[in-house]
N, C-alpha and C positions, 0 to 999 in steps of 0.2 A: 591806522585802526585804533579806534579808544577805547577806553576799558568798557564801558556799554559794551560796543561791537564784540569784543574778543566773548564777552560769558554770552551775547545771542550764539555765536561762532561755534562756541563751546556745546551749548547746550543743544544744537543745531546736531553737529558730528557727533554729539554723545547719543540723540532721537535714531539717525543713520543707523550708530551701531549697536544699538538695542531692535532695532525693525531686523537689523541683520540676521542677529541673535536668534531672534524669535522665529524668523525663516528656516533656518538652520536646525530649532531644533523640534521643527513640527514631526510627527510620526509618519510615516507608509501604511499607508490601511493594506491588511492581506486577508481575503475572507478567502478562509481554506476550508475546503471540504472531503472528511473522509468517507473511506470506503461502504465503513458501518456503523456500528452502533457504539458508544461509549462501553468498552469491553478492552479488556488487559492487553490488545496491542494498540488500540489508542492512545497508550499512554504513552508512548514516544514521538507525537504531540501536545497531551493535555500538558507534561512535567514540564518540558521547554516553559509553554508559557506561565503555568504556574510558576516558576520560579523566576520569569520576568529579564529571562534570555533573549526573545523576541523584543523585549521592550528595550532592553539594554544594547538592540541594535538598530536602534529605530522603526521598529516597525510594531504596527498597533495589529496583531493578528487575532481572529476570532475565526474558532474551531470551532465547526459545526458537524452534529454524527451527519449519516449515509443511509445509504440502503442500496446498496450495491455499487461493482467497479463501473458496468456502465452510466450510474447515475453521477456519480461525479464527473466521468468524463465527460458526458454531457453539459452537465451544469459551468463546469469550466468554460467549455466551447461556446456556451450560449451568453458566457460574458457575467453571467450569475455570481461567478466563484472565480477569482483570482490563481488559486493554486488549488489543488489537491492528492489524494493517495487514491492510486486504482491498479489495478491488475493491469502487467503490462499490456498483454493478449487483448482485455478488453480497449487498449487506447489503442493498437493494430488494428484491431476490428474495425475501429472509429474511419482510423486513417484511409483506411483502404476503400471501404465503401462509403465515405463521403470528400473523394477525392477534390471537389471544387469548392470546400467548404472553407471558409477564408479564416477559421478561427481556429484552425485543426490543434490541442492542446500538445504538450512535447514533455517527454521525460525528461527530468535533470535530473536526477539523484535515487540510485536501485537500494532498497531498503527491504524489499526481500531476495535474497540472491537467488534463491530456489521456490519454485511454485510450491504453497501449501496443502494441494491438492492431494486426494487419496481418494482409495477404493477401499470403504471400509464394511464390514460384516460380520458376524458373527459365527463363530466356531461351530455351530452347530448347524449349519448352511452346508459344509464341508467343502467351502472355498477356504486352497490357503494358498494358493499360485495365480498370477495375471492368467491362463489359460481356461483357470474353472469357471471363469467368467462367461466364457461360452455357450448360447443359447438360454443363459440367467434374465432374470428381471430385474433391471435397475432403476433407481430412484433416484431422480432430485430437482429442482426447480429449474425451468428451461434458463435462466440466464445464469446456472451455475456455471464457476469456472470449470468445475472439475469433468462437467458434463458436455462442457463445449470444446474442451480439450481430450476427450475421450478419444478421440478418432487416433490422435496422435499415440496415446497409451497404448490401444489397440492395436497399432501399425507395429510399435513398437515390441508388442510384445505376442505376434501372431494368435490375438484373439478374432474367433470369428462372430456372429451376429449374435446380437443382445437387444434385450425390450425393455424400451423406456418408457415409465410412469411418472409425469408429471405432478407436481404437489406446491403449496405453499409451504417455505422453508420453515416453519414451527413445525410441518408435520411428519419430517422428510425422517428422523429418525422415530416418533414413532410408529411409524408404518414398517421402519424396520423391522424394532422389537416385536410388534404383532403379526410379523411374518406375512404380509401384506407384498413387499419384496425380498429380493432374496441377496441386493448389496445397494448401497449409496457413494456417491459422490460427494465431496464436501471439503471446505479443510480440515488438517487432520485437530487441528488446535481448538478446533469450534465441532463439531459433529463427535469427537471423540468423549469429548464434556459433555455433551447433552445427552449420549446416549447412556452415561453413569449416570445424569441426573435421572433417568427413566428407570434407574433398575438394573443395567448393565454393569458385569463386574470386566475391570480393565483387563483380566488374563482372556474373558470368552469374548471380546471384539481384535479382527484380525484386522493389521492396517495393511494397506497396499499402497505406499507412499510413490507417487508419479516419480520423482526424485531418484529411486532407488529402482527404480525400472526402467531405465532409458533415457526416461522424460526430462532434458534439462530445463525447462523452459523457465527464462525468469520469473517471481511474482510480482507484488506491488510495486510502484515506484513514486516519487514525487515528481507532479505533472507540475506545470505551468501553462497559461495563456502565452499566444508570440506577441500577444502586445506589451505584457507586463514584461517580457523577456526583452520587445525593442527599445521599449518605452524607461523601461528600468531593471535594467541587469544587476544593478548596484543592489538593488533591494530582495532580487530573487537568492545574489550570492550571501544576501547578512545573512537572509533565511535559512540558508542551508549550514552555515557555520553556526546559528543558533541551535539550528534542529542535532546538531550532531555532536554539541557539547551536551545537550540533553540525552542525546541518547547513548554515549558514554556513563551517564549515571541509571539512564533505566537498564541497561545491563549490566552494571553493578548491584545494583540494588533493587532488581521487581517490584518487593513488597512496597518499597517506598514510595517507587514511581505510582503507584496503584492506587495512591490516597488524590493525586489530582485527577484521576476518574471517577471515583469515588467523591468530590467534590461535586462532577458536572451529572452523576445519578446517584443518587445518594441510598435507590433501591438494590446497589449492585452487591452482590456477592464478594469482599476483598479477598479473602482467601482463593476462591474461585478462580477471579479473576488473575491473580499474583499467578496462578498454576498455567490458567491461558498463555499469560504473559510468557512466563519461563517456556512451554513450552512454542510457543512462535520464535521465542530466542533461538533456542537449542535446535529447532529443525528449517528457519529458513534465514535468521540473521547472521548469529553465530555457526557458518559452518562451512565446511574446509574449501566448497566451491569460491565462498567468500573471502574468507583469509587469502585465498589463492590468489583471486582478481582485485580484492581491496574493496573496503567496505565502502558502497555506494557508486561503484562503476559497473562499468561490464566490458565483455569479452567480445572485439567487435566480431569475430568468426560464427561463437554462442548465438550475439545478437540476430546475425544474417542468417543461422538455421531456425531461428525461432519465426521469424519473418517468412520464411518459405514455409513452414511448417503451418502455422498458423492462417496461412491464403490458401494453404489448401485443406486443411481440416472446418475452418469456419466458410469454405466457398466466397471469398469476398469479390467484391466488384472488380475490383483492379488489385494488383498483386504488392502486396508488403514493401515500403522502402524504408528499411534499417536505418538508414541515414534520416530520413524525413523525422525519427519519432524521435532519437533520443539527438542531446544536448550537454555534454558535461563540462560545456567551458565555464559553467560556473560555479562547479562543484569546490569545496575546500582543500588545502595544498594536503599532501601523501602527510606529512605530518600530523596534517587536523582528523586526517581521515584514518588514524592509525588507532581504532578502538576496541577491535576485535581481540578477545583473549581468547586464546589456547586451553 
């Protein structure tokens, strides 16, 4: 080979390992989809990618708000959405009554251990027990969780029949205040804020936390499609080690997390929202059911009464299988996943 040949040769294997290169360090597109609205528990989403965690693990992810747990599970299932955050209950719901459905989404990773759900009202109602609920008028939008999961509350806490009034969920605490009903459903981190912004002072609303009643049921989780799970488990796992270095700082630090919300609405409330945020930490992140099972798993016994619980309080087509929904082989090792403080 002559000197020609060798620098073609060269320059040949050098084009190779540049094509390589470039292969290697293309991104993973991840269009996630949350639950709701860009509001202070989104930011354990928004902060990851602002700080460019996702990006630092190949993956080019774009968070988009919500409007409710069954719309992102939907949207997931329809191929729309790659990943997202939904109530566990509502991806059961999914599972169950669309048994033949070839895109069914699966949890990897429990992000709220405990349903945020409550029965909230007002002191002057003179409910202060799960019981006084009895023969009451309840409030709240037919796809809330709080009110799809009632049955179970009820079971749980031998209440008997109550009347439900349907609303658009802007109106679900004013109708409180105006005595219009007589308790709502809602989470406690969203409906307990709205109903100060209306005028209510925090000592005269009573909460009835599902949680503290019986009710274990998990909340949100991060879903996946099973094809991005067959297709690329590599990429679902960076995601979850990026999501959860992120969220070791958003509970350190709310206020801070709260400025990359505050980036993607720029009409939002900080302080406001920093108060949501702490309080979603303090009642369904950070807390002892958590610490207990480890942040972002679950309890596979928990799981299997949620699933029975759930096929019979939502009536579904075919009955709950615990196995089918969730997924944690590719959660981050006990180490990564050890962020929860005391």
């Amino acid at each position: 080979m002559n000197k020609r040949q060798l620098i073609q040769s060269f320059l040949a294997a050098s084009a190779l390992s540049f094509g390589l290169g470039t292969a290697y360090a293309q991104t993973t597109p991840i269009k996630f989809q949350l639950d709701w609205r860009f509001e202070g528990p989104g930011a354990f989403f928004t902060h990851p990618a602002a700080k460019g965690y996702f990006k630092a693990a190949g993956l080019d992810v774009t968070v988009d708000a919500g409007n409710g747990s069954g719309g992102a599970v939907t949207r997931v299932a329809s191929g729309a959405y790659d990943m997202g955050f939904a109530d566990l209950a509502a991806l059961m719901e999914f599972h169950a009554n669309n048994p033949d459905s070839p895109n069914k989404p699966v949890a990897v990773m429990m992000v709220y251990n405990n349903t945020p759900a409550s029965v909230m009202t007002l002191k002057k109602s003179g409910i202060t027990k799960p019981t006084d609920l009895t023969g009451k008028k309840l409030g709240a939008p037919v796809f809330d969780a709080g009110r799809r999961s009632f049955p179970i509350f009820a079971k749980a806490n031998n209440i008997g029949a109550v009347t439900w009034t349907a609303m658009d969920p802007t109106l679900r605490e004013t109708m409180l205040m105006r005595g219009d009903i007589d308790a709502i459903t809602g989470f406690t981190f969203t409906s307990l804020l709205n109903l100060e912004a209306r005028g209510a002072k925090t000592a005269d609303v009573v909460i009835l936390p599902y949680p503290d009643y019986g009710v274990k049921l998990y909340g949100n989780a991060i879903i996946a499609s099973p094809k991005l799970i067959k297709e690329n488990p590599a990429a679902v796992k960076a995601f979850l080690q990026a999501f959860t270095k992120g969220a070791k700082e958003v509970i350190a630090n709310p206020a801070v997390a709260i400025e990359s919300i505050k980036a993607r609405d720029g009409i939002v409330n900080s302080e406001l929202e920093t108060r949501r945020l702490k309080l979603a930490i303090d009642t369904v992140v950070n807390t002892p059911d958590a610490r207990a099972e480890g942040f972002g798993q679950v309890n596979a016994g928990r799981l299997s009464l949620m699933a029975s619980q759930v096929s019979d309080a939502f009536g579904t087509k075919t009955r709950v299988n615990p196995d089918a929904v969730w997924n944690g082989s590719m959660l981050p090792t006990t180490a990564e996943l050890n962020i929860l403080r005391k």
